[in-house]
C-alpha positions in Angstrom: 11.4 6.8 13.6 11.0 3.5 11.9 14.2 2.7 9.8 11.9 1.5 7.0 10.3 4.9 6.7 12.5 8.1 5.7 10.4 11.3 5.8 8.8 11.0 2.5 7.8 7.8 2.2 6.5 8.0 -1.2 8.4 9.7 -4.0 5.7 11.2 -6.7 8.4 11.7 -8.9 9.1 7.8 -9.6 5.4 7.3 -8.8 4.8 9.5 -12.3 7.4 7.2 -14.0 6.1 4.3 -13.8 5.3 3.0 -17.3 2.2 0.9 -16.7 1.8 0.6 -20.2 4.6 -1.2 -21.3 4.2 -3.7 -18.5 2.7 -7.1 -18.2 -0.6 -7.5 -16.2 2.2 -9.3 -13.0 4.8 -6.6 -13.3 1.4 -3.7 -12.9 0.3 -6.1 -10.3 4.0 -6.2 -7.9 4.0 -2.5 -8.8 0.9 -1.9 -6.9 1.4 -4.3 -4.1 4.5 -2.3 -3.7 2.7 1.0 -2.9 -0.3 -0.7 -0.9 2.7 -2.2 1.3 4.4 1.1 1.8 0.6 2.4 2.6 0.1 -0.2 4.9 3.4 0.1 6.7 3.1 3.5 7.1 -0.5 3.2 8.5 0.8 0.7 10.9 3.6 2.8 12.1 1.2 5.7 12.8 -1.1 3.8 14.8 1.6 2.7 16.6 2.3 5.8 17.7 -0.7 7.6 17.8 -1.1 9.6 21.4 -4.7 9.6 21.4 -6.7 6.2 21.3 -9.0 8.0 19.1 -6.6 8.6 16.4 -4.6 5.0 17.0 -8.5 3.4 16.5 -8.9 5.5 13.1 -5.2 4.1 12.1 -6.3 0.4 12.5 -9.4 0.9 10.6 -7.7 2.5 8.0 -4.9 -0.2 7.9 -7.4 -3.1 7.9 -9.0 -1.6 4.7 -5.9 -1.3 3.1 -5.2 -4.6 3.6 -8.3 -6.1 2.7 -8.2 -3.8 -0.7 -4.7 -5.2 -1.2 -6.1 -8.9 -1.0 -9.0 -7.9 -2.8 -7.0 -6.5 -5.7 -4.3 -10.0 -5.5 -7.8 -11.8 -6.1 -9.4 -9.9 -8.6 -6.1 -10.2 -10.7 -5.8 -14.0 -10.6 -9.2 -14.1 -11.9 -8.5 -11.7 -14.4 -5.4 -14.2 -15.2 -7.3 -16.9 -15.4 -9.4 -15.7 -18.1 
């Protein structure tokens, strides 16, 4: 198993924690960047060990979404800066 991953890569608890309300508009933005990462890392580490080129194919299409959702959201939030 990848030594960035243990087996529960996300912890719901701290997830609930989070207080996006007291944060600035950068700290939301690192926050989410944070979890799209962890998303994308762990959809890269199952594609990379998917048995079935079926299933690896489905893994790539879901990690290039992820990653253009995580550019997309970088983007809309330096226009929503520059406002």
């Amino acid at each position: 198993m990848n030594p960035g991953f243990n087996k529960h890569p996300f912890d719901n608890t701290a997830l609930a924690q989070i207080d996006y309300a007291n944060m600035t508009t950068a700290e939301v933005m690192r926050s989410l960047l944070a979890i799209h990462d962890r998303i994308i890392d762990l959809y890269r580490y199952l594609a990379t060990h998917a048995e079935v080129s079926s299933s690896e194919e489905l893994l790539n299409s879901l990690l290039a979404l992820e990653q253009h959702e995580a550019m997309r959201m970088m983007r809309d939030a330096e226009e929503l800066e520059d406002l």
